[in-house]
C-alpha positions in Angstrom: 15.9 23.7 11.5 18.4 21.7 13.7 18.3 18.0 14.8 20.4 16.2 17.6 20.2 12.7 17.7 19.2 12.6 21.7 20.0 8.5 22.3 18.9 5.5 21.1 17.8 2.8 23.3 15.9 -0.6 22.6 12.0 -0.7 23.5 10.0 -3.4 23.8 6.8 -4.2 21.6 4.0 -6.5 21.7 4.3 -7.6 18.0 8.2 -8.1 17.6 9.8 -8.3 21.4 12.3 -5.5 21.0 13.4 -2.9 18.6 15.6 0.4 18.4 13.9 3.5 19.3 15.5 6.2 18.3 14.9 10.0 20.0 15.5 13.5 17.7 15.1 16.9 18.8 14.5 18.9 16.4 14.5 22.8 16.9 12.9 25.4 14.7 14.4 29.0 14.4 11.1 31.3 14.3 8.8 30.5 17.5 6.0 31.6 15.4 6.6 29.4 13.0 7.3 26.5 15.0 3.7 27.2 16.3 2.1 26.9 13.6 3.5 24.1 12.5 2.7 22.3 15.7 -0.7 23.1 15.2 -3.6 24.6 17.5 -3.1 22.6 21.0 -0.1 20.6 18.8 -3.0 18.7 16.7 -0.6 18.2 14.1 2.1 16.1 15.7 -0.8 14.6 17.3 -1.7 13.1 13.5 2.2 12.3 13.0 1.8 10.4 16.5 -1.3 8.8 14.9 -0.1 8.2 11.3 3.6 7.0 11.7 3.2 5.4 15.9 5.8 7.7 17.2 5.7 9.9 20.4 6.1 13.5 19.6 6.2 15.9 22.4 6.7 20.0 21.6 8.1 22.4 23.9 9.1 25.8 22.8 10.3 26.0 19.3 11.6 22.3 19.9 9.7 19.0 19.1 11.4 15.5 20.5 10.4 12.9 18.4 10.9 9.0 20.1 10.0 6.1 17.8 11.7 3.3 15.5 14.1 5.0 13.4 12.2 4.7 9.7 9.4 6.4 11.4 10.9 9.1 13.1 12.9 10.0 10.1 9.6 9.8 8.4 8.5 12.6 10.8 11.7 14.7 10.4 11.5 15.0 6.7 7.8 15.6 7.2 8.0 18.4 9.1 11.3 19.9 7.6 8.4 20.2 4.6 6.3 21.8 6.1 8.3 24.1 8.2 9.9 25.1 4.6 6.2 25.7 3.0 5.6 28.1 6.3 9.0 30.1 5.3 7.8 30.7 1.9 4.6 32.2 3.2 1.8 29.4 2.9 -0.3 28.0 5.4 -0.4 24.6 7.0 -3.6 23.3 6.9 -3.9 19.1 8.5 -4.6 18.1 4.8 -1.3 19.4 3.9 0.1 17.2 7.2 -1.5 13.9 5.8 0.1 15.2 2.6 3.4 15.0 3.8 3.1 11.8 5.6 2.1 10.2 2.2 4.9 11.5 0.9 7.6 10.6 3.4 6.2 7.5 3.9 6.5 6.4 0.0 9.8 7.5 -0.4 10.9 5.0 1.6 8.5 2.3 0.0 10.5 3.4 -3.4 13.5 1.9 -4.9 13.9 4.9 -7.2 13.3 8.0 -5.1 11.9 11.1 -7.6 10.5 13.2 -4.3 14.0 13.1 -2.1 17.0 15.5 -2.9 20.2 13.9 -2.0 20.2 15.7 1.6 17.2 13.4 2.3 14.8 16.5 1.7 11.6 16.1 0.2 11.0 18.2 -3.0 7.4 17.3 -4.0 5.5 18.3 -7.4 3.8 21.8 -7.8 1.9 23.7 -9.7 1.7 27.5 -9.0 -0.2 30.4 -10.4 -0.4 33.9 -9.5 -3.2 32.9 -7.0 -2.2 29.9 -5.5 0.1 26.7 -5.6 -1.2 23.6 -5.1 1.8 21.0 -3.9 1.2 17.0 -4.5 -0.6 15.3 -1.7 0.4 11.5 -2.9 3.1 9.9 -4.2 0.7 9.7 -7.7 -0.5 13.3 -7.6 3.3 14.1 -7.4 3.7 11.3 -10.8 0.6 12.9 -12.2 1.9 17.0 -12.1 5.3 15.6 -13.5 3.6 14.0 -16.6 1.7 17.3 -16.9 4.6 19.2 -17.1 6.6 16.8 -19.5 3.7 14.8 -22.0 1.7 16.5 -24.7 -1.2 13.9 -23.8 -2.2 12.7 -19.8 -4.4 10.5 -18.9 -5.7 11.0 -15.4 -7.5 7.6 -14.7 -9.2 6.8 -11.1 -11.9 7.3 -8.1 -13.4 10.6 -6.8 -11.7 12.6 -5.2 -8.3 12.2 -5.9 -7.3 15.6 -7.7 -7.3 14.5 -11.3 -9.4 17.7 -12.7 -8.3 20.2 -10.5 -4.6 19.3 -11.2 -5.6 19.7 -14.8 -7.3 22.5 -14.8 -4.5 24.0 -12.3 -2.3 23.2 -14.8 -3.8 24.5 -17.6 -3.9 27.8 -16.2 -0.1 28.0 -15.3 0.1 27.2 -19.2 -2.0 30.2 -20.0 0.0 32.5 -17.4 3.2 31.6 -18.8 2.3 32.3 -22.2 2.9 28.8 -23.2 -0.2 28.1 -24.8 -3.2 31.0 -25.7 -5.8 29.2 -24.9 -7.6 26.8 -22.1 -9.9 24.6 -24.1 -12.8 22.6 -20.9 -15.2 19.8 -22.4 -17.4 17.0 -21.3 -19.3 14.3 -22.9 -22.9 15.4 -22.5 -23.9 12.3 -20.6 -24.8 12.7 -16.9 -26.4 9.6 -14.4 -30.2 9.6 -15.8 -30.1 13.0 -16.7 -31.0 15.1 -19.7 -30.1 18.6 -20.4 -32.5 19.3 -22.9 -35.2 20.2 -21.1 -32.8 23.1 -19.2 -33.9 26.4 -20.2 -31.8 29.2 -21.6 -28.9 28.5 -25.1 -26.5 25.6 -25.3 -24.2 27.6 -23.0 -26.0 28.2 -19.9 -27.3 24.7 -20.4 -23.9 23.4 -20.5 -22.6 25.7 -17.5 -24.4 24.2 -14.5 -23.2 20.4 -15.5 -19.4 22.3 -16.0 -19.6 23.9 -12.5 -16.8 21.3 -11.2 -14.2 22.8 -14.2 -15.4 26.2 -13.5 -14.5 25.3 -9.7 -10.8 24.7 -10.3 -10.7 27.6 -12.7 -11.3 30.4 -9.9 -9.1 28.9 -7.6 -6.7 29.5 -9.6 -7.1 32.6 -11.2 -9.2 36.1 -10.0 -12.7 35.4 -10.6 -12.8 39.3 -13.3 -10.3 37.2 -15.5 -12.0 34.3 -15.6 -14.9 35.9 -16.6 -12.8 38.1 -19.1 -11.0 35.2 -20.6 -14.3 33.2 -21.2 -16.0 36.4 -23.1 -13.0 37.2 -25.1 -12.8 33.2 -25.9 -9.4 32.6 -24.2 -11.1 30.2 -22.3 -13.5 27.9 -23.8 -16.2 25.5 -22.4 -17.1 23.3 -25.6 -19.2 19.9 -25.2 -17.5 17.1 -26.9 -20.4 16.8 -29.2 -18.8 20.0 -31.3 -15.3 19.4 -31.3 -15.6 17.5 -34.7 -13.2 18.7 -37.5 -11.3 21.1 -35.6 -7.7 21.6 -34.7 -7.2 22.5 -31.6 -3.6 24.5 -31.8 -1.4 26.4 -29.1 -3.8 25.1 -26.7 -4.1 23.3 -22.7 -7.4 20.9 -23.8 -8.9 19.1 -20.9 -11.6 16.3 -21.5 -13.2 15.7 -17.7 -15.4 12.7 -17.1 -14.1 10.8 -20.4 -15.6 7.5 -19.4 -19.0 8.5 -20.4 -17.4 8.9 -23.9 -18.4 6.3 -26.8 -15.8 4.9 -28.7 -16.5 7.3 -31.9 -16.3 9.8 -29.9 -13.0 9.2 -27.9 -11.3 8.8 -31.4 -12.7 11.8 -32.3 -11.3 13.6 -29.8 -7.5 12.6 -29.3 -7.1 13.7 -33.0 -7.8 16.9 -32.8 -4.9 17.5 -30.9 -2.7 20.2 -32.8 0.1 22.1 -32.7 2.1 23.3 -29.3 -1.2 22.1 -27.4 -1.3 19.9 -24.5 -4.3 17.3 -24.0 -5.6 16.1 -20.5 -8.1 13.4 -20.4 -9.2 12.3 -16.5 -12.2 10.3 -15.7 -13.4 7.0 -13.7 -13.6 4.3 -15.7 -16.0 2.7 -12.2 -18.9 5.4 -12.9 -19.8 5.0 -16.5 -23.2 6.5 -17.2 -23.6 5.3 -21.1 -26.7 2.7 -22.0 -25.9 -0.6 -21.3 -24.2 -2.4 -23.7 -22.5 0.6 -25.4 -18.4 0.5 -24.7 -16.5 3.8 -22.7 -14.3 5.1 -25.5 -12.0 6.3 -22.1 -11.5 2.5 -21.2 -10.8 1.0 -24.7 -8.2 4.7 -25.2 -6.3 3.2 -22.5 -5.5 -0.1 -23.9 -5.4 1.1 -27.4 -2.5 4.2 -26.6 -0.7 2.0 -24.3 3.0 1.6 -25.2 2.8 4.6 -27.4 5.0 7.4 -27.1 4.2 10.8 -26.2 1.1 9.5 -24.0 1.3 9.2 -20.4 -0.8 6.9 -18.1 -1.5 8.1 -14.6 -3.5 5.9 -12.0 -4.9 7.1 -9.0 -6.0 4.7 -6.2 -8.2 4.7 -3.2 -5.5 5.9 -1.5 -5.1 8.9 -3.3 -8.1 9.9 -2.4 -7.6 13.7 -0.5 -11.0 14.9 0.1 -12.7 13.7 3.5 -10.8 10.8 5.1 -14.7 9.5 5.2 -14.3 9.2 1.1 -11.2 6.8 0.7 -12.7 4.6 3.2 -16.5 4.5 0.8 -13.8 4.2 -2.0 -12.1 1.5 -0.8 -15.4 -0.3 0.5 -16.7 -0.4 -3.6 -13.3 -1.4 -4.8 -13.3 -4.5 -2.0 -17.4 -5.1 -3.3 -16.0 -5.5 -6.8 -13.4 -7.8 -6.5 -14.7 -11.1 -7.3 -14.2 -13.1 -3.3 -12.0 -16.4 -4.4 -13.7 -19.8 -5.5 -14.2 -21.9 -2.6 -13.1 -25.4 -3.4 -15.4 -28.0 -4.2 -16.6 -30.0 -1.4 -16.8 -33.9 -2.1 -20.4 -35.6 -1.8 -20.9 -37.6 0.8 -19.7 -41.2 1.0 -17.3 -39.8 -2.1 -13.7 -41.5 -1.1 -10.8 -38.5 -1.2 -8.7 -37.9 -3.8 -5.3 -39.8 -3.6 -2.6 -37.6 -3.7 -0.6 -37.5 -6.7 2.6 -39.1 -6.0 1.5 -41.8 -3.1 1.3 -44.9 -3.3 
């Protein structure tokens, strides 16, 4: 890719009077490329127009950006990204567009810049297996896949839809691929909203499979569906409810516990130690969708204040904003999250014929 820095001139606007705006053309060697990287009918610099208030008009292999200089620089790195992903083979899809807006855009929100080579090029988290890499999508997804790859014990704490299981269980399987660990080790408390799974028909495990489904989900993304199935009969990979992990060891192992916050206390304990020898442990849930009987405390939220400080044990929290699943999601998200916030006390109001206060101080 090559940029020329076309002018810069000043442009008014409403908010702040007047501003540089900077213009950058930048030119993309492969036409085919630059195509799809422009998106069908250019939909994708239509979202950069949209997400960073820039103008971006394409033409040929070459895309002019116009805009105040943060933001177009934004766009450049952006789409240097993405135009690098396209190189390498993978698609561009307009998730992975948002993606990379996130991205650029908290690099420069950062003091400490993790997610920018010195060349001002953006080198985000990833986690690849022989059937697919998945690339971070936030500036905590990126945090998140770091900690995986450096802490014997994760938490993944937040909403819906921000990645914390699938990044697990994509993790875990690049463990297994590498020969790091020999075993993937998938368990849940058995608590679900107002639901029972003894009445399911069938043994413990095809009770247990249906209510696993989202672990099973991530699994076959990332690997073929014949090893999978291979792995889970010849017990490489092993979906064990909470309820029977008591007194074992769980050695040269990738152990995810999903939906932790439906975990008692007892239980929670119970689980962290049986972490063993050259495993890794993963524990993601929501601490805002607890499920236990009222009155009973999530072992996942007291874990978190207990563990913190200690080392070894890394804390990840996802936000609203992570949220990468329909844009429609973050905004619900974000809706709860405003609804549980406690609105400020409005000051007390005087009763009539009540005199004011005096001001401290005056006379």
């Amino acid at each position: 890719m090559t940029v020329e820095h076309l002018s810069r001139t000043e442009a008014a606007t409403p908010a702040s009077g007047a501003s540089d705006a900077t213009h950058l053309a930048l030119t993309f060697e492969n036409n085919r490329l630059a195509s799809e990287l422009f998106g069908q009918f250019d939909q994708n610099l239509a979202l950069l127009e949209k997400k960073l208030n820039i103008d971006a008009r394409a033409r040929g292999n070459t895309v002019t950006l116009r805009g105040e200089e943060i933001a177009t620089n934004q766009a450049r790195r952006a789409l240097d990204f993405l135009y690098d992903r396209l190189l390498k083979g993978a698609s561009v899809e307009s998730s992975d567009v948002e993606g990379a807006i996130r991205m650029a855009l908290a690099a420069d929100d950062q003091l400490v810049l993790p997610t920018l080579e010195r060349k001002g090029k953006m080198t985000l988290a990833q986690i690849s297996t022989r059937k697919k890499t998945v690339i971070a999508r936030t500036p905590t997804q990126d945090a998140y896949i770091r900690a995986l790859e450096r802490s014997e014990l994760v938490f993944g704490v937040g909403p819906a839809g921000t990645g914390k299981t699938y990044l697990a269980v994509a993790h875990a399987a690049q463990l297994l691929e590498r020969g790091s660990v020999e075993r993937i080790i998938l368990s849940r408390p058995a608590v679900e909203a107002g639901e029972r799974l003894g009445f399911l028909p069938g043994d413990m495990k095809e009770k247990v499979d249906p209510y696993l489904r989202p672990l099973y989900d991530a699994l076959y993304d990332m690997m073929p569906g014949d090893k999978v199935e291979r792995a889970i009969t010849a017990g490489v990979i092993e979906i064990a409810p909470l309820a029977f992990m008591r007194g074992r060891t769980l050695a040269n192992a990738a152990v995810i516990l999903d939906e932790a916050q439906n975990t008692t206390q007892m239980q929670m304990k119970m689980f962290l130690t049986r972490l063993g020898e050259n495993s890794r442990m993963i524990i993601t849930g929501d601490p805002s969708q607890i499920d236990l009987p009222r009155g009973v405390t999530s072992g996942l939220v007291e874990a978190l204040s207990v563990v913190d400080g200690v080392e070894g044990v890394v804390t990840c929290r996802f936000r609203g904003a992570d949220v990468v699943r329909h844009p429609l999601v973050q905004r619900i998200v974000e809706a709860y999250d405003k609804r549980a916030t406690p609105a400020p006390a409005a000051p007390a109001t005087a009763a009539p014929g009540t005199p004011a206060p005096t001001p401290s101080g005056s006379a």
